[in-house]
N, C-alpha and C positions, 0 to 999 in steps of 0.2 A: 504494500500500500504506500503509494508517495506523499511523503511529508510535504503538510502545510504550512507556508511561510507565511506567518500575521505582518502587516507592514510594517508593524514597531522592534520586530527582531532584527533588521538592519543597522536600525537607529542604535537600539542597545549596544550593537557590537562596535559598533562606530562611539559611544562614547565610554567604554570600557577600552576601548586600546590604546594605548599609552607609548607608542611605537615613537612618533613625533616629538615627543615632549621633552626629551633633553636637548634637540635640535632648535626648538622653540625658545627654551629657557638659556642658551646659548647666545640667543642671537639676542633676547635682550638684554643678557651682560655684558653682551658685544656693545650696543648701541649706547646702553648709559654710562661705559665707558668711555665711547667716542663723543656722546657729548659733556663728561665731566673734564676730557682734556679739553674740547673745545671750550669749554666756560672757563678753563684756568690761563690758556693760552690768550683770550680775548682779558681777563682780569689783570693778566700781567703785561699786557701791550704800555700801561702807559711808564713801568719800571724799566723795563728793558729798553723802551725811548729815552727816560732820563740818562741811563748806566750809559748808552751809545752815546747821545749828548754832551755827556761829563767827560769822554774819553776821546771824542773829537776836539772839544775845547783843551784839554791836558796836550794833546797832538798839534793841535797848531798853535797853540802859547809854547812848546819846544821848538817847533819849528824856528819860529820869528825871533827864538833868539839867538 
């Protein structure tokens, strides 16, 4: 006798599998990492302008003398 498939034994199986889920959880370690460096990189723009700054100005007050 051939088994009957109800339409929600699909669905079940589809949300018991857990096949994807480290690939998932990966990508958004991935991603709030790429935007935690991104927010550090953008916080530190205007330090590493000064430091470049302070170290052109050192360079050419050696220069001119």
């Amino acid at each position: 006798m051939p088994r009957i498939v109800t339409m929600f034994e699909p669905a079940g199986r589809f949300m018991s599998d857990e096949t994807g889920q480290d690939l998932v959880e990966y990508s958004l370690l991935l991603a709030f990492i790429a935007l935690a460096g991104a927010a550090a990189f953008i916080g530190m723009s205007s330090n590493v302008n000064s430091i470049w700054s302070a170290a052109n100005n050192r360079l050419a007050a050696a220069n001119g003398s």
